[in-house]
N, C-alpha and C positions, 0 to 999 in steps of 0.2 A: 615340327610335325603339325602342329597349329595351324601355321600358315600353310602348308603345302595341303591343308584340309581344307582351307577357304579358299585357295586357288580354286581347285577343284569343283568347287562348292558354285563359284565366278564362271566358271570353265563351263560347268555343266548349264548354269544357269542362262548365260548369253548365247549358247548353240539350241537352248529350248527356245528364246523368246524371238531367233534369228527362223528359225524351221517354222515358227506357230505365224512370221509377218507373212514366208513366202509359202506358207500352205492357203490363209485366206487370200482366194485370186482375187476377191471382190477389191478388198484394200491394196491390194498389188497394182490393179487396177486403176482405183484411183489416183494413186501416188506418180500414176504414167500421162493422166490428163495434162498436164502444164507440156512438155517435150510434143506431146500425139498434137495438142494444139498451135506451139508455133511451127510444124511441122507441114497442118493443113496450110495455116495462114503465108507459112513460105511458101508454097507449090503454087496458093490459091492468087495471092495477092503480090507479096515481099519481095520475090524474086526481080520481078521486073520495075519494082518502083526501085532497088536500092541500083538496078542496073542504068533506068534513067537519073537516079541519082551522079552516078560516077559518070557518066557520057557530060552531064551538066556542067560535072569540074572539069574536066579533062579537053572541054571545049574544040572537036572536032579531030583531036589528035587521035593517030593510029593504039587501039590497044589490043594487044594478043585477048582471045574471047576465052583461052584456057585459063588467063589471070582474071578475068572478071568473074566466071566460072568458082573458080577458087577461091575469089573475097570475097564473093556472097556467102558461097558455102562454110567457110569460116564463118561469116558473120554469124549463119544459122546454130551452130554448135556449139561455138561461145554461147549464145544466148539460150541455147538448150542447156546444158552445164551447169553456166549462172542459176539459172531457175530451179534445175532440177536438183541442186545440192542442197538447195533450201527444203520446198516444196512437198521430198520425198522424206526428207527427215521429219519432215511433221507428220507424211501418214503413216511411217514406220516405225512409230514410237510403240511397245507393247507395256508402260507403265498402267495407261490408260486401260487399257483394254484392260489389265488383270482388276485393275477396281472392279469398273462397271460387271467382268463376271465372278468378282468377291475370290477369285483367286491369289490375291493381297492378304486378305486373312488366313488362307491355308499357310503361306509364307511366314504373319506375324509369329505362330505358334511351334514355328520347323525351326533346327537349330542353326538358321541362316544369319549373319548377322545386319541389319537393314545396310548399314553400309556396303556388302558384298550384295546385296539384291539392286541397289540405286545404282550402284559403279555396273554392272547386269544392263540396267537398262542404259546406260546410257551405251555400252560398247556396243550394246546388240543392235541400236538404235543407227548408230554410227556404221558399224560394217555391212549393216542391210542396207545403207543408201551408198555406201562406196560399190558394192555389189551393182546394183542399180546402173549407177553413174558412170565408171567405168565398161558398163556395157555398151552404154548411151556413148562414150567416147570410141570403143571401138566399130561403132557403127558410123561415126563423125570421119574416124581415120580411114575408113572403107571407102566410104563415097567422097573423100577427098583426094584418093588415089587413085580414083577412075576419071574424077574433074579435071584435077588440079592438085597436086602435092607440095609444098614449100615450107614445112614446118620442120626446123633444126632443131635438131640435138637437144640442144639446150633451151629451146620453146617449150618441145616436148616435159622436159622436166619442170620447167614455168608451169605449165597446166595441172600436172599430177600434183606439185605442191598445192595449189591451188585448190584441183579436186580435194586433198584432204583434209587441209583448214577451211575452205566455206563449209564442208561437211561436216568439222567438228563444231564450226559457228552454228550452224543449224539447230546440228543435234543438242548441245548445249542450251539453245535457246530455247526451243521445242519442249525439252525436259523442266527446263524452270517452268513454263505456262501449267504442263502437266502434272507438277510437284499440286496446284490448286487446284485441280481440275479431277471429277470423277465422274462425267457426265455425258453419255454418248450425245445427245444434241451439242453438246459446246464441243469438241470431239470434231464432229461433222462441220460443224460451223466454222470452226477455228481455222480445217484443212481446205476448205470452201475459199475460206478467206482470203489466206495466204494463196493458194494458188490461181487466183483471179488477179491478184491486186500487185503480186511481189514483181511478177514482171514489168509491171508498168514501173513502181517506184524504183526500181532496180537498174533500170534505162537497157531491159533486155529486151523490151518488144520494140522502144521507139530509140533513134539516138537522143541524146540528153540535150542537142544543141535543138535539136526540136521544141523542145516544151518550154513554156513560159518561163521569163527570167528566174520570178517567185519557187517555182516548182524547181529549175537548176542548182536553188541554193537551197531547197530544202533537201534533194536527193544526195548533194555534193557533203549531208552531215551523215548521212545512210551510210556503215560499212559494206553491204549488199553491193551499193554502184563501185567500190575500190574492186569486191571480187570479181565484178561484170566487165571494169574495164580491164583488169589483168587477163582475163581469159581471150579478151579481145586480142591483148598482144600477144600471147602465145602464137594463137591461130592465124595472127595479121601480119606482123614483123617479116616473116618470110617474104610473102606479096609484095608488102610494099617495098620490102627493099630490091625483091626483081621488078618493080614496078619503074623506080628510078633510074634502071637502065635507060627506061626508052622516054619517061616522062620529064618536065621541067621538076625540080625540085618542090616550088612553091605547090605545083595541083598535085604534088602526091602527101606534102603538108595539108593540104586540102580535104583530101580524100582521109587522112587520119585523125585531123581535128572532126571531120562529119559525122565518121562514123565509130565515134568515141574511143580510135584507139589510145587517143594523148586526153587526159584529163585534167581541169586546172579547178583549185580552190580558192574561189572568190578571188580570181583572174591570176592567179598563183599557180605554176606548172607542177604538177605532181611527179615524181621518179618513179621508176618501178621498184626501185626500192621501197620508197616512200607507201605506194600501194598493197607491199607486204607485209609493213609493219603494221599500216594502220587496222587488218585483216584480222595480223596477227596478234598485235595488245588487244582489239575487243574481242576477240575469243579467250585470251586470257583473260580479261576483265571477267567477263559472261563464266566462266569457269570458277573463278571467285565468286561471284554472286550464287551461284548454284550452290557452293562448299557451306558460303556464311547459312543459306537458307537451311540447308539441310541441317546443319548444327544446331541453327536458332531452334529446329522442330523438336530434335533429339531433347535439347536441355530443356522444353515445357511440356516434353509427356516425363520427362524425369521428376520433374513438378506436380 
């Protein structure tokens, strides 16, 4: 009876803190700048450089304009995705907010138990950026169906694994910073942060073979760039592989080394395997570090 009291307790708690992220539009809002911005920057710029990008490899050869169409527009969604499952889990967090409005002390004194309030945030934290994100993809799938459509079955399911562990990497991550943090300037600052800076180290606004050697082997230790290039190959694998119809081999190896859909660790070819494990142990790591912390806190107000 206990437990089916704390469920409850869980239940009721994560649909208050999911209702109270998408009632403030402000913070709604914010958590939509990283997407609304590569978004401008494709329309504005992106589009036709990554298009003289691919005419460059492809050196004069005939391509269908509906596949060029369709890896660009991949390219954009991947890198909206990437970004946004991070980005929005940091302004979707409601740990913070209940500090800063001392809503955390009505909690300390209620018979909740802290551990059912912290598991609270983090689910609620979690299912408002898949909410989020997945709309963000069906908006990706819409305008890939009017371009260009080639994403199989089982890309498809590539992706949505994907959408849910970068989101729980996020969320997890976002909640440890917040476990210290009671501060609406640090709050701002933090989210400011991350969604200025994540796309770039993340290799979602540029490809990775772009940037300085220094900076390839500093992104290449980032689990962010593993979820950036998996999304890539969800949304790219199809292309390229109609792509190989009509092209040489080599410039459609080309075209997927460029645009980060094959990534290598200190000249070492990564699996897509390989890209989900490594996604997948630091979210379990970051999962651990979250359990130790919150324990270590428990046993010194027990003190």
């Amino acid at each position: 009876m206990n437990k089916q009291s704390e469920f409850r307790k869980l239940t009721y708690l994560t649909d208050r803190n999911i209702k109270l992220y998408f009632k403030d539009k402000m913070t709604f809002l914010v958590s939509l700048i990283t997407p609304l911005i590569l978004l401008v920057l494709f329309i504005v710029f992106l589009q036709s450089a990554y298009e003289d990008s691919i005419f460059s490899i492809i050196n004069g050869f005939e391509l269908d304009q509906k596949l060029i169409d369709a890896f660009t527009g991949g390219w954009l969604f991947s890198s909206v995705l990437a970004t946004s499952c991070i980005t929005v889990s940091f302004c979707s967090g409601m740990m913070v907010i209940d500090k800063i409005n001392k809503a955390n002390i009505d909690f300390m004194v209620s018979p909740v138990k802290k551990s059912t309030l912290q598991l609270s945030y983090v689910l609620s934290n979690l299912f408002s950026t898949l909410i989020v994100v997945f709309v963000l993809l069906a908006i990706g799938l819409i305008y890939l169906a009017c371009v260009g459509f080639y994403i199989t079955f089982v890309d498809f399911l590539l992706i949505v694994f994907n959408i849910i562990i970068t989101s729980l990497f996020g969320t997890v991550l976002a909640n440890i910073i917040w476990t210290f943090t009671s501060s609406q300037g640090v709050v701002s600052g933090v989210c400011t942060l991350v969604s200025a800076l994540y796309g770039f180290i993340c290799g979602a606004y540029m490809p990775i073979n772009t940037m300085g050697e220094g900076m390839q082997h500093f992104v290449s230790l980032l689990p962010g760039t593993y979820a950036t290039v998996l999304f890539r190959q969800g949304f790219l694998n199809g292309v390229l592989n109609e792509m190989n119809k009509t092209l040489p081999n080599e410039m459609v190896e080309g075209i997927a080394s460029g645009f980060d859909v094959k990534m290598s660790f200190f000249g070492h070819d990564v699996s897509t395997l390989g890209l989900i494990l490594v996604i997948t142990i630091s979210t379990i790591v970051l999962l651990g570090i979250f359990l130790l912390i919150n324990c270590l806190k428990k046993k010194k107000k027990q003190k």
